[in-house]
C-alpha positions in Angstrom: 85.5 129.0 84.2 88.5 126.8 82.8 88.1 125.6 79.4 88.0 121.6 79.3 90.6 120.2 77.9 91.1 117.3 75.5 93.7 115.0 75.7 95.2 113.6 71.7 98.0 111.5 70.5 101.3 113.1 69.9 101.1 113.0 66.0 97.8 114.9 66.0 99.3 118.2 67.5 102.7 118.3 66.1 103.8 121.1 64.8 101.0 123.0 65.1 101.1 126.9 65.2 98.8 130.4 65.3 95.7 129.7 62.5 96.1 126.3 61.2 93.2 123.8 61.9 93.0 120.7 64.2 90.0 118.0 63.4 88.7 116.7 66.9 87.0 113.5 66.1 87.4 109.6 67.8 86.1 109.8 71.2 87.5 112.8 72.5 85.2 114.5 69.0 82.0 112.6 70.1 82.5 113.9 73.7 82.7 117.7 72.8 79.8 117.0 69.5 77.3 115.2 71.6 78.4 115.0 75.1 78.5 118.4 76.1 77.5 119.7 72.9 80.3 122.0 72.1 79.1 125.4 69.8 80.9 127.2 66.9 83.0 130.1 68.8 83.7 128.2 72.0 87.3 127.6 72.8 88.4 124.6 74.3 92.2 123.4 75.5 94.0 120.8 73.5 97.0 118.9 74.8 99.3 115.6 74.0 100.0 114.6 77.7 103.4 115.6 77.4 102.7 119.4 78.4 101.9 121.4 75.2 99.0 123.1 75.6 96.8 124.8 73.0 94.1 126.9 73.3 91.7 126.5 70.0 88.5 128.2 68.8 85.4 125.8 67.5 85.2 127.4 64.1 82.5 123.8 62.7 80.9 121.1 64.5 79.5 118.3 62.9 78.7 114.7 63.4 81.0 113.4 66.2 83.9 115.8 64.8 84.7 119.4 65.4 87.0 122.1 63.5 89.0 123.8 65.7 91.5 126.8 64.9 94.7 127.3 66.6 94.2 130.4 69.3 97.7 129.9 71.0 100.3 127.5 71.7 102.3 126.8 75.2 104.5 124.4 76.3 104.2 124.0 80.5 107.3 122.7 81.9 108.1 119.7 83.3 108.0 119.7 87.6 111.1 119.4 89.5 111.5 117.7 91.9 109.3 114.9 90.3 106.4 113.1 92.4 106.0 110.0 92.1 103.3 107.7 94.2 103.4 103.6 94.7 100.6 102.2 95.6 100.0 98.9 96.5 97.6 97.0 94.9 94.0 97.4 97.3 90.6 95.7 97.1 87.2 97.1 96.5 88.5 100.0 93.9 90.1 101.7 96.7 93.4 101.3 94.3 91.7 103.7 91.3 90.0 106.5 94.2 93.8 106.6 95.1 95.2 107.1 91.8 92.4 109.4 90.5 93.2 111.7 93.4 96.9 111.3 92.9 96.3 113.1 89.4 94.4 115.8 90.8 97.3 116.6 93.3 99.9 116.5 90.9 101.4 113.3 90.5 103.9 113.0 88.4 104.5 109.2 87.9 102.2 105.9 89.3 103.7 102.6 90.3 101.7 99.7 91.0 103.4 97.6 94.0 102.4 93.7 94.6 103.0 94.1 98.3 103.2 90.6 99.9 99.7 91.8 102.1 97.7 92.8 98.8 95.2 90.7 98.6 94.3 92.0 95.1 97.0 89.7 92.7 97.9 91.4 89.0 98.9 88.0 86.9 98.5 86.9 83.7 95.3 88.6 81.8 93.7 90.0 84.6 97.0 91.7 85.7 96.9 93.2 81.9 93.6 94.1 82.3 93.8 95.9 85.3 96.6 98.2 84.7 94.7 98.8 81.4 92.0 99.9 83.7 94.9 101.9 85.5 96.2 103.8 82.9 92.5 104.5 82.1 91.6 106.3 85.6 94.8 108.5 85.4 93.8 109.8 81.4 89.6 110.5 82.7 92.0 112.6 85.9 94.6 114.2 83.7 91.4 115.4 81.5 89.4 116.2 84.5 92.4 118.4 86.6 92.6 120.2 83.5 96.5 119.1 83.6 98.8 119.3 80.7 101.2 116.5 81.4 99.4 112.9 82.4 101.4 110.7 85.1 103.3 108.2 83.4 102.5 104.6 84.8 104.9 102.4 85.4 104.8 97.9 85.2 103.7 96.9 88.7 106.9 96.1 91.0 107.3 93.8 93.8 108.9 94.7 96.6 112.4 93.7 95.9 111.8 95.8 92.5 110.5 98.8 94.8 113.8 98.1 97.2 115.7 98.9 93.8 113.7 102.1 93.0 114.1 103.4 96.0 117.6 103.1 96.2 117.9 105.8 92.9 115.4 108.1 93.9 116.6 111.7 95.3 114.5 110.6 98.0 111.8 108.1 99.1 108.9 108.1 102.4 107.3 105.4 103.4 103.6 106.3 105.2 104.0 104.5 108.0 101.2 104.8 111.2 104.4 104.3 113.6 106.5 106.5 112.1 107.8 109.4 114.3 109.1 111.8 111.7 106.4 114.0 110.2 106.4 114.1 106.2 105.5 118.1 106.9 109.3 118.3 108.2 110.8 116.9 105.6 113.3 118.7 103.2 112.8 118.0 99.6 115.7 117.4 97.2 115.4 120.1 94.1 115.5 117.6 91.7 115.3 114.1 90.9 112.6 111.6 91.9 110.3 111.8 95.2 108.8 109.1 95.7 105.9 107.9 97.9 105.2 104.8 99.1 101.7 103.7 100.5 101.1 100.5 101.8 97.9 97.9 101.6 95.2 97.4 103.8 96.8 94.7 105.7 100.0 97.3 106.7 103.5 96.8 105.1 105.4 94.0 106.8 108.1 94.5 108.7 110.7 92.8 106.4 109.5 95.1 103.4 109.5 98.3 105.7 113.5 96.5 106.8 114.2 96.7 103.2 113.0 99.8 102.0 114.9 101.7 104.7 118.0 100.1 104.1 117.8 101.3 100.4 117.3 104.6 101.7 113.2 105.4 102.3 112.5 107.0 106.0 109.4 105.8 107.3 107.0 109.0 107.6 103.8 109.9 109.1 100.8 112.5 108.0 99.0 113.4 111.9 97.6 111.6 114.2 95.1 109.4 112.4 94.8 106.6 110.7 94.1 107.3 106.8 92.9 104.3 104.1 95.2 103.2 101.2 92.7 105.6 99.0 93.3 108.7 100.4 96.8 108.3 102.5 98.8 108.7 99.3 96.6 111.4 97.9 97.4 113.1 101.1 100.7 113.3 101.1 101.0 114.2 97.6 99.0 117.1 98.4 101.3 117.8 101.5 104.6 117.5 99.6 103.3 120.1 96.6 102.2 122.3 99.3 105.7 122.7 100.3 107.3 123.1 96.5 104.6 123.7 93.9 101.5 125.7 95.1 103.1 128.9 95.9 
């Protein structure tokens, strides 16, 4: 069974090595302590989100904190091509079953798009509040997928910010129902950004799907049905590894 895997700051792993001893407290300590009531000789994966992975033995638990000793130390390297999914902004959740899945398929980078058919709006505080709640989802799937590297998530863009994206990107596919060209048949650049974009409920309009072509996205399809905003980008993303990563 694959050890779960905690997810700590940056500081709190540096330099570690072979035998020296990592404290496991906060949330992440109250999880293993109480939660799933982690034991003395278990060995659980530790990473910083930015691939280094380390493999350490529970040698104390106690109240909300464990002791863990250093068993090994990896460093995964980064993907290439990276993946990286915008999703516009959707109603009823359907936003955070997409991005959850995302991490599970390997995404490499999230970017919340305002399309001019959301109906969901980011402004102000709420906007604040729900990329918070963003940024949460893709942590709980990066600890979940037992992944290494979290997706880095990106300020929501509006379309003319996406047209700009686009245009730098090794390549870019737009899931589109109409699209004739299937994203099975594409040819992947080797490096560089892929990106992904999936629409709202309402469909991308016609002017945005103008624009993002002429900054160089080809409109794409996955089959012959019709797939939600929640599981159309997770779909693809699971497509396009299929053809570079999981072999």
């Amino acid at each position: 069974m694959t050890l779960p895997l905690h997810l700590l700051p940056t500081d709190a792993l540096a330099g570690r090595g072979v035998g020296d001893v990592v404290v496991l407290d906060g949330p992440e300590g109250r999880h293993a302590a109480t939660v799933r009531r982690t034991r003395v000789g278990e060995h659980l994966l530790l990473t910083d989100g930015d691939g280094l992975r380390i493999e350490a033995e529970v040698v104390s638990v106690g109240s909300g904190t464990l002791d863990l000793r250093v068993v090994s130390v990896t460093s995964d390297p980064e993907p290439s091509p990276r993946l990286v999914l915008v999703q516009a902004l959707a109603k009823n959740d359907r936003d955070d079953q997409a991005i959850e899945a995302a991490t599970e398929c390997g995404v490499d980078e999230v970017v919340p798009w305002q399309a001019s058919r959301s109906v969901v709006q980011w402004r102000a505080e709420r906007g604040e509040k729900a990329w918070r709640k963003w940024d949460a989802v893709l942590v709980a799937a990066t600890k979940q997928s037992r992944r290494t590297r979290r997706p880095v998530l990106a300020p929501v863009v509006s379309s003319a910010e996406l047209g700009s994206r686009i245009a730098s990107a090794a390549a870019a596919f737009v899931l589109h129902e109409d699209a004739r060209m299937p994203l099975a048949g594409v040819t992947l650049p080797a490096s560089g950004d892929v990106v992904v974009v999936v629409g709202p409920e309402g469909g991308i309009s016609p002017d945005e799907l103008a624009a993002f072509e002429t900054a160089g996205a080809v409109p794409v399809r996955l089959g012959n049905t019709v797939l939600r905003s929640s599981s159309a980008g997770p779909a693809a993303l699971a497509v396009l590894s299929a053809m570079s990563r999981w072999r």
